[in-house]
N, C-alpha and C positions, 0 to 999 in steps of 0.2 A: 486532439483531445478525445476521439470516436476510440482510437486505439485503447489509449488508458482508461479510458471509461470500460469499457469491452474486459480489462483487464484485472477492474477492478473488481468488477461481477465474476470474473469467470475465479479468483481468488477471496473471495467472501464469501458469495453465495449460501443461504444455510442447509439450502438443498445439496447435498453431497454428486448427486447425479450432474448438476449443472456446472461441478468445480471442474478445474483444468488449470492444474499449476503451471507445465510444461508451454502450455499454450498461452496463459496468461501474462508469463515471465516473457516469453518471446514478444507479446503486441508492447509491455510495459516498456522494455527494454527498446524498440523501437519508437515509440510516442519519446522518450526519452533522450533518445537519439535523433531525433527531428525536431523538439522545440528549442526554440528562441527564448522560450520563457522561463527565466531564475525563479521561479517560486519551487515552495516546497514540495507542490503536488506531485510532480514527477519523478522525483527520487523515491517518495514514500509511496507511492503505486508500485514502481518497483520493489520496495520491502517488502509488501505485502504480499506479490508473487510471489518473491523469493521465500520467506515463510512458507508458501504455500506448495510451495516443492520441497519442504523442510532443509532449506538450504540457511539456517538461524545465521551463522554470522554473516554471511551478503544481506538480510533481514536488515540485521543490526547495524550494515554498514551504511549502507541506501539510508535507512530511517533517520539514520544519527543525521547523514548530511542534509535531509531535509527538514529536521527537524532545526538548522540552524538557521535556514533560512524565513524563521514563523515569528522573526520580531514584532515583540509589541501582542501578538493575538491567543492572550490567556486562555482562550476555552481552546482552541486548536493545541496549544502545548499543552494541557492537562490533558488532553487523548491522544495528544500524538504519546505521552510520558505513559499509557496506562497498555498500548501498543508496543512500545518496547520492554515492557513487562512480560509482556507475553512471550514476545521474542525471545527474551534473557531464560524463559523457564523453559525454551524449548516446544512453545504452541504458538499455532497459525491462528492468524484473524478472522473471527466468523460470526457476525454480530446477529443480533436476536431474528427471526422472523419479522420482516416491516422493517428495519432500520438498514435497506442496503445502500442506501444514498453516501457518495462519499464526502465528510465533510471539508475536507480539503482542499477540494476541485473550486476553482477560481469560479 
C-alpha cells in the first residue's frame, strides 16, 4: 500500500515540482502487481499515473476496471465518474491544495 500511496502523491500533487509520472506509474503498477486485494484502489492508482504521463486511454482503461469493482459506494463512484471526465477530455488529476488524500485507499 506505501507504494501506491507514493504513487498517488507523486501523480496528484498540486506542486508541479513534486510530480513524477514516469516514476509514479512504475510504483503504481508494482503495488498493483503485488496485491492480493480486489478492491478498486489499485487499478485507479494506476489510472491516475497513467493520466499522469498523459497516457489517457491506459487512464481510462485502469480507471474503468476499478471503477467496477466500487459496488454499492455512491460517493466513491460520483468521483471516481468525475475522474474519468477528466481523462475522457484528455487531463491528469490534480486536486485543489489540501485535498491530497486519496479517497479510495481502503
Amino acid at each position: 500500500m506505501a507504494r501506491a500511496s507514493a504513487a498517488w502523491l507523486l501523480s496528484t500533487c498540486p506542486q508541479r515540482t513534486v510530480r513524477d509520472g514516469r516514476r509514479a506509474l512504475a510504483l503504481a503498477l508494482a503495488a498493483n502487481q503485488m496485491s492480493r486485494d480486489k478492491t478498486a484502489y489499485y487499478p485507479i492508482v494506476v489510472g491516475v499515473a497513467c493520466a499522469e504521463t498523459a497516457d489517457f486511454k491506459g487512464a481510462i482503461d485502469w480507471h474503468t476496471s476499478g471503477m467496477k469493482l466500487l459496488h454499492g459506494k455512491t460517493e466513491l463512484q460520483r468521483i471516481a465518474a468525475e475522474l474519468l471526465i477528466l481523462y475522457r477530455a484528455g487531463k491528469p488529476f490534480h486536486p485543489p491544495p489540501g485535498k491530497l488524500s486519496n479517497p479510495f485507499a481502503p
